[in-house]
C-alpha positions in Angstrom: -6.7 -21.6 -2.8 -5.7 -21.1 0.9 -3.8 -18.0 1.7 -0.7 -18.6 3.5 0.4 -15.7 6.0 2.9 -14.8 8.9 2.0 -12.4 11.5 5.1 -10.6 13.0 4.3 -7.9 16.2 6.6 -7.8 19.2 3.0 -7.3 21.0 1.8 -11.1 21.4 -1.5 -10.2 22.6 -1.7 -7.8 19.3 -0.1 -11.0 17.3 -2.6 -13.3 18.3 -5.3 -11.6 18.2 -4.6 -10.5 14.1 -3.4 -14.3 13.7 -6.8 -15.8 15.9 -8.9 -13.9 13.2 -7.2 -14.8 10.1 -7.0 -18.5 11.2 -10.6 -18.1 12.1 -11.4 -18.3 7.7 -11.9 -20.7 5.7 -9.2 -19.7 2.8 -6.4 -18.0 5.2 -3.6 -20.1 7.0 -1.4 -18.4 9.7 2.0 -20.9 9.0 3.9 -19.1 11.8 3.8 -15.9 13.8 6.8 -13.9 14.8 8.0 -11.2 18.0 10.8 -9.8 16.1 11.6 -8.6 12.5 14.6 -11.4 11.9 12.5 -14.0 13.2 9.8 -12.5 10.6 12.2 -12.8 7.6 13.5 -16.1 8.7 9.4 -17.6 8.9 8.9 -16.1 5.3 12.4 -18.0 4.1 11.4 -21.0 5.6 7.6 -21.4 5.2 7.3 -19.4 1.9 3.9 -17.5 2.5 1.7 -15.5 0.5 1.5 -12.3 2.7 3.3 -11.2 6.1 2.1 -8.7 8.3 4.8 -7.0 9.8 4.9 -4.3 12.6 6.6 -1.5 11.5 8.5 -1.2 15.1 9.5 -4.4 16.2 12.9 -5.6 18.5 15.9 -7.0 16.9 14.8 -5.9 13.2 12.1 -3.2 12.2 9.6 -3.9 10.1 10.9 -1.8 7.4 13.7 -3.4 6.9 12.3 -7.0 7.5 9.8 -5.6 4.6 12.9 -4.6 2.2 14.9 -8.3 3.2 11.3 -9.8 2.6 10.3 -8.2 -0.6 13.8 -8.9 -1.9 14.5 -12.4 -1.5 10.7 -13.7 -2.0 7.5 -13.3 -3.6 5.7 -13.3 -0.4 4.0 -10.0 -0.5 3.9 -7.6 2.6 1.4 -5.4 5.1 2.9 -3.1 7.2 0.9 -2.4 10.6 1.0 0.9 12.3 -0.2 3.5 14.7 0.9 5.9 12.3 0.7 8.8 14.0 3.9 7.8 16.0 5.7 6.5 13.3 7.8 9.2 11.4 9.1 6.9 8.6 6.8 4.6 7.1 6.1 6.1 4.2 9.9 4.5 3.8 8.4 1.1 4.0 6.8 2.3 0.2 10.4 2.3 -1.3 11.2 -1.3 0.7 8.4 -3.4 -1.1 5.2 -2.6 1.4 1.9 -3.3 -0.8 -0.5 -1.8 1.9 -0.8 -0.3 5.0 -3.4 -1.0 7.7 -3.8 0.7 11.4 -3.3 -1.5 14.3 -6.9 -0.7 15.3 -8.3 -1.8 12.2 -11.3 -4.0 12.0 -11.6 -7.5 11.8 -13.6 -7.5 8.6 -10.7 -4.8 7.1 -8.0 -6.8 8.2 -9.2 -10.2 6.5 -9.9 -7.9 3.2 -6.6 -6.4 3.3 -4.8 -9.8 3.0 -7.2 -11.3 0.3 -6.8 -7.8 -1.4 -2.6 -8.2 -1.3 -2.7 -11.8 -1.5 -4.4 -10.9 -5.0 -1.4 -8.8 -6.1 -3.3 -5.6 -5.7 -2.6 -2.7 -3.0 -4.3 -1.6 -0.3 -4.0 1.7 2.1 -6.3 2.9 4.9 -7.8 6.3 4.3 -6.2 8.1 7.4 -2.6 6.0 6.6 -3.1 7.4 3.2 -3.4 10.9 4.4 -0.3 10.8 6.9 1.7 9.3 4.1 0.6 11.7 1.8 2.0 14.7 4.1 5.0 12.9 5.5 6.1 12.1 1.6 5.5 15.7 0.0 7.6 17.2 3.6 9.7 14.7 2.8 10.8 14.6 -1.0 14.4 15.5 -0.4 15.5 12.6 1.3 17.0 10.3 -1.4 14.7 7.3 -0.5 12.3 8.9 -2.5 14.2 8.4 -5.7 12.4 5.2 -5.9 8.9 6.4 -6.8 9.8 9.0 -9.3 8.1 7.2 -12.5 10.3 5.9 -15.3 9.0 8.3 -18.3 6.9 11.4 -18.0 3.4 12.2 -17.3 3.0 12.9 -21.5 2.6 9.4 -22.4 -0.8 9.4 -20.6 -3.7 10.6 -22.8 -5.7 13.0 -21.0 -8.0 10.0 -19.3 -5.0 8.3 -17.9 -3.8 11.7 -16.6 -8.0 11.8 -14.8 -7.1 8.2 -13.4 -3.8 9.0 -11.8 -5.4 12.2 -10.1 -7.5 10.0 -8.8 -5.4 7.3 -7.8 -3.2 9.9 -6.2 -6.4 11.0 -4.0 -6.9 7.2 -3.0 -10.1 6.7 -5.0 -11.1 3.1 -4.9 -11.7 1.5 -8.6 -15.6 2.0 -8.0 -15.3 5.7 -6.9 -13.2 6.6 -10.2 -16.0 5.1 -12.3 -18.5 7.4 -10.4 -16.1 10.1 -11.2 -15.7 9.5 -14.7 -18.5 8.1 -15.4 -17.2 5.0 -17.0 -17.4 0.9 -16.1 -14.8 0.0 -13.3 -14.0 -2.7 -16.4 -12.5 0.6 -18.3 -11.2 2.1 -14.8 -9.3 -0.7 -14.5 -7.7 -0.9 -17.9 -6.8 2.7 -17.6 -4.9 2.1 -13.8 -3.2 -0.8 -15.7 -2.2 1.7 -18.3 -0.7 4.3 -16.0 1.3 2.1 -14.0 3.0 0.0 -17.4 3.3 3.5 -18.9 5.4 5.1 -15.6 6.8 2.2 -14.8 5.2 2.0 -11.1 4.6 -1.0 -9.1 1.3 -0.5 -7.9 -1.6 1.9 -6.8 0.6 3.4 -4.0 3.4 4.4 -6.1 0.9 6.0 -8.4 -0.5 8.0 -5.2 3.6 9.1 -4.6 3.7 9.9 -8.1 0.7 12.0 -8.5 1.7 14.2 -5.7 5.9 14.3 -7.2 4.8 15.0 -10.3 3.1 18.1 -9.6 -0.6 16.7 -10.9 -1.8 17.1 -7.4 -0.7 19.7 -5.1 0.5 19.4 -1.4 -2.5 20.7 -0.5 -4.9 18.1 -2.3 -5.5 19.8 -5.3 -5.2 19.3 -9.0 -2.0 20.7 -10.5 -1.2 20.8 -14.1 -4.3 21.4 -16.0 -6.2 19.3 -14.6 -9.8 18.8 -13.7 -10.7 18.9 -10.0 -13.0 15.7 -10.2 -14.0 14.0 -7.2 -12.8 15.7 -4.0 -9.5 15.8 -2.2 -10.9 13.7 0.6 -8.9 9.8 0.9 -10.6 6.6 0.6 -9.9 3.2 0.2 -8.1 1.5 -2.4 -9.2 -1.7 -3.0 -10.9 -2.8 -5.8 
């Protein structure tokens, strides 16, 4: 099945490059690349793609809020593409529908894995993005937009495995790396990441990292909260599976 994906960057030599690379595989399509954040959400309406990569500054309409129009009115999944470290609010792109984050200097091999990854209905964040979204979120808790990630029921109606999982999750442990950690199959890791996110009601893995660090099972600082075991370290890495 060929992957169908719009590339939206107010940068064209940053938007063809991404889109020259994509094109380049055998089970990716760019239908359609965009300069703008409306043109972006009217490409998705039109052309009805899997995934869209979307800037998260861009003229006219910013990606955020291309993401939130996008997520809204289709099932084409989203990939929001940042510097990061100049971009204050992106961990608002979370409560808008974003499943993943990628740096704008990402590699070419990461960027085509990324879009399989979402295109799969999984979630995917770069270590560093992790980090900085990590430390802008727990900073930034008392804005309302982060309503949105507070799970459904509380963290009791996980047995005390689940409660390991999320930890995990909430440090950005990869599916494989959780196994390590628990000494487990990644079969049984993923049955237990299922579990936690039908039992809190969360979308995906990046809510559950929001979530372990709202709830209190992880502290600000990258520690276990709670009760809990300290596991693998506090150190990010990626989530994919």
């Amino acid at each position: 099945m060929t992957i169908r994906v719009v590339v939206a960057d107010d940068q064209e030599l940053v938007r063809s490059g991404f889109a020259m690379i994509l094109d380049a595989q055998e089970d990716v399509e760019v239908v359609a690349e965009a300069g703008d954040g409306a043109a972006a959400v009217a490409a998705v309406r039109e052309l009805r793609p899997d995934v869209a990569l979307l800037d998260v500054r861009m003229p006219v309409l910013d990606g955020i809020e291309a993401c939130r129009a996008i997520t809204a009115g289709s099932a084409c999944r989203t990939v929001m593409l940042t510097t990061f470290d100049s971009d204050e609010y992106v961990y608002e792109a979370l409560h808008a529908g974003a499943s993943g984050f990628l740096l704008k200097d990402v590699r070419r091999d990461d960027l085509v894995h990324a879009v399989r990854v979402v295109a799969a209905g999984d979630s995917l964040l770069a270590p560093s993005v992790a980090r900085r979204l990590i430390e802008e979120y727990t900073a930034l808790t008392a804005r309302p937009a982060a309503a949105g990630a507070l799970p459904a029921r509380g963290l009791e109606v996980l047995t005390a495995r689940e409660r390991e999982t999320l930890l995990h999750l909430g440090r950005g442990l990869s599916n494989a790396e959780i196994a390590a950690a628990l000494v487990v199959s990644e079969h049984t890791v993923k049955s237990h990441v299922g579990n936690v996110l039908a039992k809190l009601g969360l979308r995906d893995r990046i809510q559950a990292v929001i979530c372990a660090y709202e709830t209190g099972l992880i502290g600000i600082g990258g520690a276990a909260g709670s009760g809990v075991g300290s596991g693998a370290g506090s150190e990010v890495s990626p989530s994919g599976e």
